[in-house]
DRENLUM-851388 format. One line per field, with one value per residue: residue number from 1; residue in one letter; chain; x, y, z of N, C-alpha, C in turn. Coordinates in pm, whole numbers, padded with zeros to 5 digits. Each point is the difference from the previous one (the first is absolute). Last residue first. Layout:
torti <- [NUM:...]
zaza <- [A:...]
drendo <- [A:...]
nu <- [X:...]
nv <- [Y:...]
nw <- [Z:...]
cau <- [X:...]
cav <- [Y:...]
caw <- [Z:...]
cu <- [X:...]
cv <- [Y:...]
cw <- [Z:...]
This chain:
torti <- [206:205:204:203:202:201:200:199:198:197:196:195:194:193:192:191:190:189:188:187:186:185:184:183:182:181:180:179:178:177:176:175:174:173:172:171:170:169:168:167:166:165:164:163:162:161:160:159:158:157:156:155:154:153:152:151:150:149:148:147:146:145:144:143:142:141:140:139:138:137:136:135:134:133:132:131:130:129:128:127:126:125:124:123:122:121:120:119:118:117:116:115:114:113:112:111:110:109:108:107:106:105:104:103:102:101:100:99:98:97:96:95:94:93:92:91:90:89:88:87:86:85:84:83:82:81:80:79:78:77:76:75:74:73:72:71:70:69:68:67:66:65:64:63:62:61:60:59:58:57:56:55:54:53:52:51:50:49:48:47:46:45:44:43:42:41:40:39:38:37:36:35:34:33:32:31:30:29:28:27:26:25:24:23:22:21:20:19:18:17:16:15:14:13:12:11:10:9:8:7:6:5:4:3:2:1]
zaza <- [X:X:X:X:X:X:X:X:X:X:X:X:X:X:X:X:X:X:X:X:X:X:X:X:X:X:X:X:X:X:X:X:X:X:X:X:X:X:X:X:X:X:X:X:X:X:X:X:X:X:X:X:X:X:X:X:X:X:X:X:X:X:X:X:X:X:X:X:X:X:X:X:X:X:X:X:X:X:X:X:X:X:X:X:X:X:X:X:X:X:X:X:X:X:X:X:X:X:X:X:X:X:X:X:X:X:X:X:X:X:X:X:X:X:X:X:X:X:X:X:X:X:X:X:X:X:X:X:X:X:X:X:X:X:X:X:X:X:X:X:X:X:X:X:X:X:X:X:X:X:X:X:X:X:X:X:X:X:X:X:X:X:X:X:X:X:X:X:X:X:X:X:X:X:X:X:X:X:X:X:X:X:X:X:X:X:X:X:X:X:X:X:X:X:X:X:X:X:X:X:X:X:X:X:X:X]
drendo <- [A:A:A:A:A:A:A:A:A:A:A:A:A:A:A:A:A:A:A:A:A:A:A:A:A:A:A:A:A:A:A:A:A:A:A:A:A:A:A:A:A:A:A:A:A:A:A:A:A:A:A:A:A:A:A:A:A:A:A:A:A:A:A:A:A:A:A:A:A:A:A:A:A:A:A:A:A:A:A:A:A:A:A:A:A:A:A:A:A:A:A:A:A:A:A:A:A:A:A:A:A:A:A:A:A:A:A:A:A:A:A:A:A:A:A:A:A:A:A:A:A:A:A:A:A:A:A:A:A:A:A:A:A:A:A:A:A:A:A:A:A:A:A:A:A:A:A:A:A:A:A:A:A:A:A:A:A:A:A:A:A:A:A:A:A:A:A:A:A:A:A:A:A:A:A:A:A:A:A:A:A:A:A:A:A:A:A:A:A:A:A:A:A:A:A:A:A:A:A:A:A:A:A:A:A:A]
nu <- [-00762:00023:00068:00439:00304:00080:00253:00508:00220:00091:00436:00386:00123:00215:00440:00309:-00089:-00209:-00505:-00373:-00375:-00451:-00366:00221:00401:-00022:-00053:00349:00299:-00131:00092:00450:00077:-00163:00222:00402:-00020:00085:00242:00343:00290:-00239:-00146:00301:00065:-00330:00038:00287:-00171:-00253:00222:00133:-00391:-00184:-00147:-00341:-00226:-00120:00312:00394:-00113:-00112:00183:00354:00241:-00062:00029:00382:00152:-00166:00301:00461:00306:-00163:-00037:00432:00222:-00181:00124:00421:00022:-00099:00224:00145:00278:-00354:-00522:-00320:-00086:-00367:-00410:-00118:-00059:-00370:-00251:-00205:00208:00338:-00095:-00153:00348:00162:-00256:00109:00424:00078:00263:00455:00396:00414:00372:00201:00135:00431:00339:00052:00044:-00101:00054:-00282:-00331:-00061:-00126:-00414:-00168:00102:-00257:-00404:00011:-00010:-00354:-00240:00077:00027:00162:00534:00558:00540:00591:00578:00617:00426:00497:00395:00354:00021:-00278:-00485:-00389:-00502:-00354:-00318:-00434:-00489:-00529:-00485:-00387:-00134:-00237:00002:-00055:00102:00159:-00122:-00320:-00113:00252:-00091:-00321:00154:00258:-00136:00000:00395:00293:00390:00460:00304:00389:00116:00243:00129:00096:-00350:-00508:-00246:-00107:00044:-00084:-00076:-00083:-00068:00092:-00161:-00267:00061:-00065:-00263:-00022:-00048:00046:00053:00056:00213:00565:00354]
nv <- [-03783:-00485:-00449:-00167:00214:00428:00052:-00006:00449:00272:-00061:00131:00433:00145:-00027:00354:00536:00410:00298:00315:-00100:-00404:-00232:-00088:-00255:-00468:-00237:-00003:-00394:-00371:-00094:-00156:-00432:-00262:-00084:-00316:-00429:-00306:-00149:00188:00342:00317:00338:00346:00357:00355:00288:00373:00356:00302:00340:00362:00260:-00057:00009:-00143:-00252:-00042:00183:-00323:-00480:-00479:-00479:-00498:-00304:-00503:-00282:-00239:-00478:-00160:00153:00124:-00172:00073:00452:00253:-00053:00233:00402:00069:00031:00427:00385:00361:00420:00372:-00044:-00196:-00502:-00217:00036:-00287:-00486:-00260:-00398:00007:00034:00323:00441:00119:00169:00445:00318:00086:00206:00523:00290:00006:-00355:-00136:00138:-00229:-00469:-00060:-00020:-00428:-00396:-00379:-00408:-00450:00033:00063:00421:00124:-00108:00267:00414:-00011:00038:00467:00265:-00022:00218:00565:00413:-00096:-00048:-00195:00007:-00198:-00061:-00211:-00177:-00156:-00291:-00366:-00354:00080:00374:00313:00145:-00151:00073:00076:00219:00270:00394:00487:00539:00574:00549:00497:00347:-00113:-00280:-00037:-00257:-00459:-00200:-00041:-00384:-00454:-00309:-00180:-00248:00023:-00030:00232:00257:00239:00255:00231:00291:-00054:-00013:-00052:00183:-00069:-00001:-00216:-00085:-00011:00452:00341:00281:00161:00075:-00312:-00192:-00509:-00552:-00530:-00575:-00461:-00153:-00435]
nw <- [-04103:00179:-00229:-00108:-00246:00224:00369:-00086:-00058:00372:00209:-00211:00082:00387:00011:-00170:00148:-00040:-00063:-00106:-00307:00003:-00241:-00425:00010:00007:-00380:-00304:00114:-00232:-00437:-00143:00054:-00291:-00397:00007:00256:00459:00394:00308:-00195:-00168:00283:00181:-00258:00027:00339:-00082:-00267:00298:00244:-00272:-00323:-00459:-00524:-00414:-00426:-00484:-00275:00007:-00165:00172:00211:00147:00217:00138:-00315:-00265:-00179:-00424:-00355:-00084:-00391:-00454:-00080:-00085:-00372:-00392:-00024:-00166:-00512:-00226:00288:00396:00271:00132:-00097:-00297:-00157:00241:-00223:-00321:00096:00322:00331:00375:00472:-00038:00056:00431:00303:-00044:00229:00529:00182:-00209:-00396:-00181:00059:-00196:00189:00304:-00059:-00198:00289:00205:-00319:-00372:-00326:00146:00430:00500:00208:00119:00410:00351:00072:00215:00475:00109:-00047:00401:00341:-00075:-00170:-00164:-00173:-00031:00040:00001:-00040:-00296:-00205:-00261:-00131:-00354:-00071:00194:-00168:00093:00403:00463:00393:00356:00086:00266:00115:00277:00224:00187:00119:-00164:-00365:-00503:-00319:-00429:-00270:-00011:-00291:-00436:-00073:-00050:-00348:-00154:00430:00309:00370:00398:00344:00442:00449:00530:00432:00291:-00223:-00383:-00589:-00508:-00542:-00533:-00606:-00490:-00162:00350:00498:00540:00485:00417:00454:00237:00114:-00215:-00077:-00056:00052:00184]
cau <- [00022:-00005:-00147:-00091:00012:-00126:-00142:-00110:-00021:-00143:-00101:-00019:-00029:-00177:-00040:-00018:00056:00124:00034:00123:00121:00111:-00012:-00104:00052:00024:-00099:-00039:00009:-00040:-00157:-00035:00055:-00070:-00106:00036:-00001:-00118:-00055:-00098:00072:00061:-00103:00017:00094:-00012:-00076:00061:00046:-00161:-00060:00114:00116:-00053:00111:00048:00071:-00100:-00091:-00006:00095:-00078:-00038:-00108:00082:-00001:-00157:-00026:00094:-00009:-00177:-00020:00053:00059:-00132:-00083:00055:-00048:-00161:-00003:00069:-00095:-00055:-00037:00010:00135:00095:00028:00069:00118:00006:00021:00125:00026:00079:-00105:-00072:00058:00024:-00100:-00031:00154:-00036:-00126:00017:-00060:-00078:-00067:-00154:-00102:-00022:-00037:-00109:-00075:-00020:-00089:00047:-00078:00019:00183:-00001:00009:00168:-00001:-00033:00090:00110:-00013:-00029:00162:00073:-00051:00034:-00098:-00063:-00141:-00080:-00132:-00161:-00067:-00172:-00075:-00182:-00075:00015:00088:00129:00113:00075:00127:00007:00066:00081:00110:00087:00149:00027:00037:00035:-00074:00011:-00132:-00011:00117:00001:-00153:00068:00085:-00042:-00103:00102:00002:-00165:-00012:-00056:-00164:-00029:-00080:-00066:-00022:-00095:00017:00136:00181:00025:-00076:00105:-00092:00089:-00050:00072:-00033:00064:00064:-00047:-00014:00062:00022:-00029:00074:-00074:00057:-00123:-00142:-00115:-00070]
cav <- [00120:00102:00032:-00116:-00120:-00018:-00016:-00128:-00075:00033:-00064:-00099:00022:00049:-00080:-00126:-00145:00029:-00128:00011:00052:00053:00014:00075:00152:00073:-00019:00097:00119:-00041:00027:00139:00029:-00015:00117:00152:00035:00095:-00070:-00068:-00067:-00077:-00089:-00135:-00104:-00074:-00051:-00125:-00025:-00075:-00090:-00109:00018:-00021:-00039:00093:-00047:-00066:00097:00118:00113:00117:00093:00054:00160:00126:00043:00170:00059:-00112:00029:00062:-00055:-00182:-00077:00004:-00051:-00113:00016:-00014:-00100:-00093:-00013:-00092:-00126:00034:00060:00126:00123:-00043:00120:00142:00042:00121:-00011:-00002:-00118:-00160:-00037:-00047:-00168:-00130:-00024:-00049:-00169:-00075:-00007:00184:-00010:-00129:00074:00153:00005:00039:00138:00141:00021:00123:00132:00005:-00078:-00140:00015:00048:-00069:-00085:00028:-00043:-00114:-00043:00027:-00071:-00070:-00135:00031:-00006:-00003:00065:-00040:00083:-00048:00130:-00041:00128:00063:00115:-00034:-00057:-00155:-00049:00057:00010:-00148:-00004:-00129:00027:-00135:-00068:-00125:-00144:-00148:-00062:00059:00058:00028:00149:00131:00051:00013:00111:00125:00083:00017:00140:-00032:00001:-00013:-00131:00022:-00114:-00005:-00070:00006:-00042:00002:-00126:00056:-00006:-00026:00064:-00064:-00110:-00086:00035:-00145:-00011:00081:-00002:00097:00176:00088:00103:00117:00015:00122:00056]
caw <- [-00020:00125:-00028:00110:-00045:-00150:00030:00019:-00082:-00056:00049:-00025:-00171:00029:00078:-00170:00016:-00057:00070:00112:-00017:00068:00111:-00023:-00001:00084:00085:-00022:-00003:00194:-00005:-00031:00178:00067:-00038:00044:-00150:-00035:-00137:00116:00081:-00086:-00043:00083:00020:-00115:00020:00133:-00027:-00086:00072:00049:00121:00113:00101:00033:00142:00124:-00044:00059:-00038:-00061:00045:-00096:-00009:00070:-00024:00037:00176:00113:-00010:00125:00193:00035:-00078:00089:00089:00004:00062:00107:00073:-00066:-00138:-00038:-00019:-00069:00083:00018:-00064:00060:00161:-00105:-00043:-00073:-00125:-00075:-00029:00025:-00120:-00083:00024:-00065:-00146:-00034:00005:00124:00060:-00015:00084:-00072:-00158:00057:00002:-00083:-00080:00116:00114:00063:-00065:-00067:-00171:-00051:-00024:-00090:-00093:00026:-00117:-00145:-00039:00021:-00066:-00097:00043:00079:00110:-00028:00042:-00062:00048:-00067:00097:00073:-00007:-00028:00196:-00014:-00027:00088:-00012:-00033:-00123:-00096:-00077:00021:-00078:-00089:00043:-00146:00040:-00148:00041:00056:00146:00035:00160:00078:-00056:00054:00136:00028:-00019:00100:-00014:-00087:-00197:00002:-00157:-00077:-00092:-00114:-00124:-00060:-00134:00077:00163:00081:00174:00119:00096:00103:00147:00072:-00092:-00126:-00105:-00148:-00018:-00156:-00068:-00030:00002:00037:00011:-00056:-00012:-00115]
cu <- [-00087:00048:-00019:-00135:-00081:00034:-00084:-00135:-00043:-00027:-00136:-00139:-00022:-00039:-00190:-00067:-00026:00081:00136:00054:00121:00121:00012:-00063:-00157:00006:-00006:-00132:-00058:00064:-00014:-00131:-00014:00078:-00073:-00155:00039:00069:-00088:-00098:-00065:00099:00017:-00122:-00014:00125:-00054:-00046:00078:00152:-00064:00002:00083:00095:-00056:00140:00039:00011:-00141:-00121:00029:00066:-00091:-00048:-00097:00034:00023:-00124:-00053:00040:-00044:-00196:-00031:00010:00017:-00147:-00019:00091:-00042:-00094:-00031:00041:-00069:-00064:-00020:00081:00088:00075:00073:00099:00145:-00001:00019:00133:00008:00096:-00093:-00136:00062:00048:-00139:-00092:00067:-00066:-00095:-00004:-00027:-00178:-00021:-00148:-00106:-00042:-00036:-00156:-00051:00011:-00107:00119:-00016:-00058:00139:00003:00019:00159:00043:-00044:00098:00121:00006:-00053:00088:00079:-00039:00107:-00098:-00087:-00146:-00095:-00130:-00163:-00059:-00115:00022:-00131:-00058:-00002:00132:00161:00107:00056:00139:00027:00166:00093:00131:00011:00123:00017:00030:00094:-00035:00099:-00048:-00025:00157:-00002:-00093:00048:00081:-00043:-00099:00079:00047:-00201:-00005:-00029:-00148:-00032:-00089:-00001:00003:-00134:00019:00115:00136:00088:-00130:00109:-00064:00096:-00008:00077:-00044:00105:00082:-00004:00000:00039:00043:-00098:00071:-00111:00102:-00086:-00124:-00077]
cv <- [00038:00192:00084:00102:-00107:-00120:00021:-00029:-00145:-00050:00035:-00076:-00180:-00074:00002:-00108:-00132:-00152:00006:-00081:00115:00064:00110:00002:00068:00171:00030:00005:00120:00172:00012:00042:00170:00066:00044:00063:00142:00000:00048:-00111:-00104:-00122:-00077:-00078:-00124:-00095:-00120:-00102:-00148:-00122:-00069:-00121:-00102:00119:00024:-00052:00166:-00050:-00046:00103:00098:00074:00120:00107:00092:00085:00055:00061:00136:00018:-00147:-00012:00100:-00016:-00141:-00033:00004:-00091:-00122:-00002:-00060:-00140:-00106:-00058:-00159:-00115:00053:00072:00127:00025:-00019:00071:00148:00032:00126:-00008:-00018:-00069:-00110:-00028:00005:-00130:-00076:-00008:-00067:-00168:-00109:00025:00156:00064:-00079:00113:00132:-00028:00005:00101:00129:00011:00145:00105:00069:-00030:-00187:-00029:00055:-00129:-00125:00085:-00063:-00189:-00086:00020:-00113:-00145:-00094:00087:00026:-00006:00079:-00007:00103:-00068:00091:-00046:00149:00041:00109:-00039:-00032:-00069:-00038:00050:00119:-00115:00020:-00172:-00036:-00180:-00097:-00104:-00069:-00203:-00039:00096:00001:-00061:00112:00133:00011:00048:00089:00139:00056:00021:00109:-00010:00009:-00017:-00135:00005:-00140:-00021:-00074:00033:-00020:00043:-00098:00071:00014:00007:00080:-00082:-00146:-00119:00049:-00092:00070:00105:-00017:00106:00122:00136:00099:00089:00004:00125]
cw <- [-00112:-00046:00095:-00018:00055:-00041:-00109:00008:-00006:-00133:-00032:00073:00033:-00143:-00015:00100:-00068:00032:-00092:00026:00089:-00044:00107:00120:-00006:00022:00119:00079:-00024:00044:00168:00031:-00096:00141:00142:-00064:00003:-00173:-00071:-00116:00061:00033:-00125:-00072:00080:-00012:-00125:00032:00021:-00080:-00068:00094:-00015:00100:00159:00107:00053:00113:00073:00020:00102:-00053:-00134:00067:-00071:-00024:00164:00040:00006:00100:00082:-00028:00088:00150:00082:00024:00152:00064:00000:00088:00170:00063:-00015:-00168:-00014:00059:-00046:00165:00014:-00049:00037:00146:-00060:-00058:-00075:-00161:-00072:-00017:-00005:-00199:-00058:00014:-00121:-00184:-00053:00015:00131:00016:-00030:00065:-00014:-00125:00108:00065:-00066:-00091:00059:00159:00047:-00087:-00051:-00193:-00010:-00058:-00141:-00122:00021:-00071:-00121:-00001:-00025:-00142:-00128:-00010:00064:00105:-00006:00073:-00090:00087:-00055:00075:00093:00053:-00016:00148:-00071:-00087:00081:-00096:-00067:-00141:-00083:-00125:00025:-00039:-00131:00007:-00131:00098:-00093:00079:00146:00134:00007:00121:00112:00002:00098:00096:00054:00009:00152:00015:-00017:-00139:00008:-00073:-00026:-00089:-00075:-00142:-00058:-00116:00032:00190:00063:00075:00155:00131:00072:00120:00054:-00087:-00111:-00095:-00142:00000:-00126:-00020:00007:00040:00066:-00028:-00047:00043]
């Protein structure tokens, strides 16, 4: 399985990103439609992509494509795997589906919001409340702040918030720990250094 591809980004386009990863060799990757943006403004640049390696197809024609998507946080690519659990929601449509931020998809799950959830794309009256049903209750790590209140992090601080999520932390609270750091210490680049000064505030030591 392709877990994490690292490239020069080449080009973003038709919800999908291409990497040179090197040896004359390219990726293309599928990306939600809420990272286009933030992709689009590091062309050229190294990005790191946490990937889903799956199938595209009907076997029973002998037509299946490999396909990979991909996430800039780890945490992402998590709640897009829950996410694609509620019947009906394949990888394409819930790549349309995340036209806003994971963190506000899941506080709207979990504050039952069917008119937010609506207003994705391809999602209707029907399906908001299908999702509702079966993902409210599983999503309160993902929960997170509007964008508009979540500045974008480096790419280290970034990383860093993943693994801490990863590690169990609440994504509000491993976001808040982070920026605590960064205000501290905003030279600090290593997602290693980022986590550990994030504990020491956490342990009352910052």
């Amino acid at each position: 399985m392709i877990a994490r591809v690292t490239g020069r980004l080449e080009e973003v386009r038709d919800g999908s990103a291409l990497l040179d990863v090197g040896g004359g060799l390219w990726y293309e990757v599928f990306i939600p439609a809420c990272d286009m943006e933030r992709l689009s403004k590091k062309i050229n640049q190294d990005v790191i992509l946490y990937t889903i390696h799956y199938m595209e197809g009907d076997p029973s024609h002998g037509a299946i494509t490999p396909r990979l998507v991909g996430f800039l946080a780890e945490s992402d690519r998590k709640f897009f795997r829950l996410f694609t659990t509620v019947k009906g929601i394949g990888a394409r449509k819930a790549l349309r589906a995340l036209a806003r931020p994971v963190g506000e998809i899941a506080s709207a799950i979990q504050a039952k919001d069917a008119r937010f959830l609506r207003s994705l794309p391809e999602i209707g009256p029907r399906m908001s409340e299908q999702i509702i049903a079966e993902l409210n209750g599983k999503v309160d790590d993902f929960a997170g702040p509007a964008s508009a209140e979540a500045p974008e992090l480096p790419e280290g601080a970034a990383e860093a918030l993943a693994v801490l999520v990863q590690l169990g932390e609440k994504r509000p609270d491993a976001q808040a720990l982070v920026e605590r750091v960064l205000a501290v210490s905003p030279d600090i680049e290593s997602t290693e250094e980022i986590i550990q000064q994030a504990y020491k505030i956490k342990a009352g030591g910052g």
